[in-house]
MDTraj code that builds the backbone (N, CA, C; nanometers):
import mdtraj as md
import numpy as np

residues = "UNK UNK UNK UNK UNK UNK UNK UNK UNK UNK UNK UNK UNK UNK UNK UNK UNK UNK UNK UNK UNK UNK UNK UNK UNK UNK UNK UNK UNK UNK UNK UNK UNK UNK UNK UNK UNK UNK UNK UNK UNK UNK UNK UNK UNK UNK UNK UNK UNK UNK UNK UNK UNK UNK UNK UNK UNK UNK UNK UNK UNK UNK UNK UNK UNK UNK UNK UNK UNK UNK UNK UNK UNK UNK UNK UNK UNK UNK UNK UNK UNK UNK UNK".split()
xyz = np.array([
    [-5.4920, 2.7308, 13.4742],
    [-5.5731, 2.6912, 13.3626],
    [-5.6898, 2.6071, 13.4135],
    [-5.8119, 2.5951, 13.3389],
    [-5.9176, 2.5707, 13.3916],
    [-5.8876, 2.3748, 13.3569],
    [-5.9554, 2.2957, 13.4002],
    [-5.9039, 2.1546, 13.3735],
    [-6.0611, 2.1153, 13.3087],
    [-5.9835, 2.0814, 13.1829],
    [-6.0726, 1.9893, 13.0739],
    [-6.1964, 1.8893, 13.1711],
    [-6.2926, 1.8934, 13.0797],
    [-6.3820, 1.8099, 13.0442],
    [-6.3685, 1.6834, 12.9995],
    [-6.4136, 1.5441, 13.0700],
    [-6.3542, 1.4415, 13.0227],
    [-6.3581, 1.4569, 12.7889],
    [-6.2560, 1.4015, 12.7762],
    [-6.2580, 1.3841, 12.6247],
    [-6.2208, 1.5171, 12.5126],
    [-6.2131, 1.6365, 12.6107],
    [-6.1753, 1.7770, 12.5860],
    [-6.0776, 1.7992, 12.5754],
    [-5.9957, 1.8694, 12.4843],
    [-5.8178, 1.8940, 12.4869],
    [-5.8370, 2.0470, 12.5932],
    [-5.7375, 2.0611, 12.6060],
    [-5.7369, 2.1716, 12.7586],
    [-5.7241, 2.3091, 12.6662],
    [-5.7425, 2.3880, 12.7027],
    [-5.7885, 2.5041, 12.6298],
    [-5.6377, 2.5986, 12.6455],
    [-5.5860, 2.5980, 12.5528],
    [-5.4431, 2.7004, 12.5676],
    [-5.4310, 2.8185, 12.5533],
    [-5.4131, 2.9607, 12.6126],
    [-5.3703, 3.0562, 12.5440],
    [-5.2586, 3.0291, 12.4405],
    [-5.3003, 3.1037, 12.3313],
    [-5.1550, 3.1134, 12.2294],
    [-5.1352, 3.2807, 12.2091],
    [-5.0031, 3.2901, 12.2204],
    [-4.9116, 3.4177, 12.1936],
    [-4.9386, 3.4442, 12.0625],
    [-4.9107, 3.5766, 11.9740],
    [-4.9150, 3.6336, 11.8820],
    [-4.9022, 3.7615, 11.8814],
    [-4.8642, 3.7903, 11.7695],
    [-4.8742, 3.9398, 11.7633],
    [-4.9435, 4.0052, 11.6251],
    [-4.9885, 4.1376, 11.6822],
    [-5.0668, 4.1772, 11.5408],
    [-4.9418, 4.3160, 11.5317],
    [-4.9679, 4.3116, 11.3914],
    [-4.8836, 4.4752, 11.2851],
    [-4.9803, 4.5256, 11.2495],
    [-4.9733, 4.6635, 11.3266],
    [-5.0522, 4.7615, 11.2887],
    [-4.9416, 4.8938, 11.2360],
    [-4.9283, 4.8948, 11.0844],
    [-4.8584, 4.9752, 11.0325],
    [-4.7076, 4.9482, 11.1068],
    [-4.6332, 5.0295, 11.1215],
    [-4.4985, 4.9778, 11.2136],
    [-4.5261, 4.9737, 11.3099],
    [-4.6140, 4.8944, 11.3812],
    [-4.5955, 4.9271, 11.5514],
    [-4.6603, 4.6948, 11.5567],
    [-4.5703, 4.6991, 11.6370],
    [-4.6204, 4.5540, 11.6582],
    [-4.6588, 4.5518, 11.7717],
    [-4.7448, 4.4715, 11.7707],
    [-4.8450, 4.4526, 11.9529],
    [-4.8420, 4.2963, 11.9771],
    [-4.7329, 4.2676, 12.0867],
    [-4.7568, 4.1297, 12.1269],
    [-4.8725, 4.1185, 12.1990],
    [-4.9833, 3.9867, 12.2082],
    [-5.0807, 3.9563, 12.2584],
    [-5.1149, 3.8069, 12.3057],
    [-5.1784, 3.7749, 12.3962],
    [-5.2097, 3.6669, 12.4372],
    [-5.3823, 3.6021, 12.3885],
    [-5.4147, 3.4836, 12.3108],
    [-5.4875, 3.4947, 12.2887],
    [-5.5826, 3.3672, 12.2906],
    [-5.7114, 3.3401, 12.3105],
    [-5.7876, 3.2038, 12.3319],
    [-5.9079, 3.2004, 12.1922],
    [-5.9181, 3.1523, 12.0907],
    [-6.0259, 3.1378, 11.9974],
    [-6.1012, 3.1296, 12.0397],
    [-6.2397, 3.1737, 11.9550],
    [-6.3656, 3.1307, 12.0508],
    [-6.4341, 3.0136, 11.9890],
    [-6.4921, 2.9106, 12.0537],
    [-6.5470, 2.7792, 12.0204],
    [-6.5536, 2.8063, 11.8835],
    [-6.5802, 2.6622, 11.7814],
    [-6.6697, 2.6559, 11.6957],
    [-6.7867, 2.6778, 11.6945],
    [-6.8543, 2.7927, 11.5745],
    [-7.0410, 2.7779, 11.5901],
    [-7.0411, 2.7878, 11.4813],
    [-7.2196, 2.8155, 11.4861],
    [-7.2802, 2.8196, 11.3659],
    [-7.3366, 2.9497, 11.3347],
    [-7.3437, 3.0452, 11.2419],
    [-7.4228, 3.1439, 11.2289],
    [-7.3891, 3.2868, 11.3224],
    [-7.4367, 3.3799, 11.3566],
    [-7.4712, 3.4436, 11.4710],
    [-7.2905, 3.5805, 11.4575],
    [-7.3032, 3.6397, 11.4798],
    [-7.1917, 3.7440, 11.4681],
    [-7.0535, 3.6632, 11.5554],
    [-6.9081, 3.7505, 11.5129],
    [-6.8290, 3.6645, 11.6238],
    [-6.7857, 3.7895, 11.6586],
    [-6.7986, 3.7287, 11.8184],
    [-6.7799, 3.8738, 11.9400],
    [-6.6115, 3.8543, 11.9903],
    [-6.5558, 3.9480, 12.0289],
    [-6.3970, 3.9424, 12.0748],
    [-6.4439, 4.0337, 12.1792],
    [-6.3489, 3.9856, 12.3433],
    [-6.3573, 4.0419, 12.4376],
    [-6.2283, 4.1019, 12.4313],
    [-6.1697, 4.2276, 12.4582],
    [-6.0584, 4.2633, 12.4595],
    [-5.9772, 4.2915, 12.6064],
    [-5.8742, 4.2743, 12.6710],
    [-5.8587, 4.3320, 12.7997],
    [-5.7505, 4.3436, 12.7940],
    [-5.7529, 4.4715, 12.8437],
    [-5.6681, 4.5891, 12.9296],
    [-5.6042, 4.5970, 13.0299],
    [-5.4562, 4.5775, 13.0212],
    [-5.3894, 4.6301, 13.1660],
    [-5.3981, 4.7738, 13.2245],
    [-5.3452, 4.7772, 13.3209],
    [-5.3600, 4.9387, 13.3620],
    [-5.1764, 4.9566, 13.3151],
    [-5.1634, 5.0693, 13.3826],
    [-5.0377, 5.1016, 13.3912],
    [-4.9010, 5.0213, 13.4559],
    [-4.8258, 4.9729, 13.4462],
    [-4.7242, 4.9012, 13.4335],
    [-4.7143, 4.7326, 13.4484],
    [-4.8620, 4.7263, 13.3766],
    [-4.8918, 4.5904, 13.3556],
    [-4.8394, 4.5291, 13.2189],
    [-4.8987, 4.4156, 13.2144],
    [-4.8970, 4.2940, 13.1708],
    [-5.0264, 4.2142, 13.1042],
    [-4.9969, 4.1430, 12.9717],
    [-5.0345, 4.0668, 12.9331],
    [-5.0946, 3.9608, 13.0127],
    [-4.9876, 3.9069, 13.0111],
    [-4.9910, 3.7666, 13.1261],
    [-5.0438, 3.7811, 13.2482],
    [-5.1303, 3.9062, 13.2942],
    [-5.1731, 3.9513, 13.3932],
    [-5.3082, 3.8830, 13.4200],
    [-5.3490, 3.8273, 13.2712],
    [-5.4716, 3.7596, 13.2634],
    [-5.5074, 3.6439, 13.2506],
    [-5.3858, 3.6366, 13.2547],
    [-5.3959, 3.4887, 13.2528],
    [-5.4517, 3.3729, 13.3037],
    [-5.4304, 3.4162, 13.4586],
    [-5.5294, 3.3487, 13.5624],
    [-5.7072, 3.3204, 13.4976],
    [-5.7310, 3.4210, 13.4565],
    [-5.8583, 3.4268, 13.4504],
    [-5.9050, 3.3786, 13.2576],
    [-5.8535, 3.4197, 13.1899],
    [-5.9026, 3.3566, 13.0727],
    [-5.9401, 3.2368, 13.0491],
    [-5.8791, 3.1229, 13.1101],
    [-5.9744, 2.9305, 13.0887],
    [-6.0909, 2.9964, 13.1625],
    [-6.0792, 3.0713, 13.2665],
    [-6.2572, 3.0782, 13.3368],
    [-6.3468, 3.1365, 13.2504],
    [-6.3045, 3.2447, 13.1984],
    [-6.3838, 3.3721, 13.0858],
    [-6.4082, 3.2279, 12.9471],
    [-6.3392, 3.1837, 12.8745],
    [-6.3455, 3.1108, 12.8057],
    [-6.4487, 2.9422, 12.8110],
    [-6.4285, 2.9306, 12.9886],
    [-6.5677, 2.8077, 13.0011],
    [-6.6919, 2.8841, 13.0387],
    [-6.6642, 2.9804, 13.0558],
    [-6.8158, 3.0326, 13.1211],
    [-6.8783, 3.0741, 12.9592],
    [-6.7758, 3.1602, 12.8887],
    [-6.8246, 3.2051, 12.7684],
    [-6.7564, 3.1539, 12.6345],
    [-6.7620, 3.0550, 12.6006],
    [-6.7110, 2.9838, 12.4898],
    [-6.7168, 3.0357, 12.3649],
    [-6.7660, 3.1435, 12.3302],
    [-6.8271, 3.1738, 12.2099],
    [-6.7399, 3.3018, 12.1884],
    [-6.6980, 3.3864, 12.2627],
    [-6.5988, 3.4872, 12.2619],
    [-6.4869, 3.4871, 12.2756],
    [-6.3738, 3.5329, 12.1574],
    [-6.2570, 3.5437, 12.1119],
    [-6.1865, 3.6119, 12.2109],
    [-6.0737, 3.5731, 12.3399],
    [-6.0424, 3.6486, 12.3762],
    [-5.9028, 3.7132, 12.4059],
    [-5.8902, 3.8348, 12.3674],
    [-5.7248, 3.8985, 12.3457],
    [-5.7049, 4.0153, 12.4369],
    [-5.6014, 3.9191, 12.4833],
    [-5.5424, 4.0671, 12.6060],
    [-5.3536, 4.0866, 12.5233],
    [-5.3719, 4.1955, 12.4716],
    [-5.2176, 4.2994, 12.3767],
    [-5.1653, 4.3633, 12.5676],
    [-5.0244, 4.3665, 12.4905],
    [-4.9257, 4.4145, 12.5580],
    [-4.9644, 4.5821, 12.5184],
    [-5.0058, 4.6905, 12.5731],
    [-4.9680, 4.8125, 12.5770],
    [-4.8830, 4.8792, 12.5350],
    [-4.8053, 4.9230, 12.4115],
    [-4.6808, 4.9994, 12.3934],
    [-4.6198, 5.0203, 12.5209],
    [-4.5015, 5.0327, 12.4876],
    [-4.4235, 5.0426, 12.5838],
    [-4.4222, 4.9424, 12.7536],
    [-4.5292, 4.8760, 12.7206],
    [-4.5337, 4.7297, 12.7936],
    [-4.5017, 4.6022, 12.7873],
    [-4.4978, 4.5071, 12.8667],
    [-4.4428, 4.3701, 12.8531],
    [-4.3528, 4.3972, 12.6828],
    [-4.4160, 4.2770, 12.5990],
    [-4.3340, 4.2535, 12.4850],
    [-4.3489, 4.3956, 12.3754],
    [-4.4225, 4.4477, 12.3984],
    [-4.4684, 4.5971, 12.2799],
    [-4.3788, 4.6781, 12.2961],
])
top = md.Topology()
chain = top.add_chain()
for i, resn in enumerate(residues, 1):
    res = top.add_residue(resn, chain, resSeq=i)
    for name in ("N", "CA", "C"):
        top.add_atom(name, md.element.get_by_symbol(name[0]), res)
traj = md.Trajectory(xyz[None], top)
């Protein structure tokens, strides 16, 4: 995880899952900052084949300080990790 900014709470992935009709998709996920105005963008990412969620983990506090403004969700794949 990337380490806070003095006075900053540390930036957490949180777990969830979305229902799409019967099929549930566990996912890992980071909000994107508070703003003002302007569209809200979601980055989505993809494992390959016999991956993982948590595969991204490493890298989301970085994706998230570099780009604060984008929502970002990496889903478990059917038949992957928790799906």
């Amino acid at each position: 995880m990337s380490i806070p900014r003095a006075g900053e709470p540390p930036i957490l992935p949180r777990v969830r899952s979305i229902r799409l009709d019967d099929i549930e998709i566990a996912c890992t996920e980071i909000a994107a900052a508070p703003k003002t105005g302007g569209p809200d963008r979601t980055l989505v990412l993809l494992h390959g084949l016999t991956g993982h969620r948590d595969d991204f983990l490493p890298m989301l506090s970085l994706l998230h300080a570099r780009h604060p403004g984008l929502r970002l969700l990496a889903p478990d794949l059917r038949g992957h990790g928790d799906s």
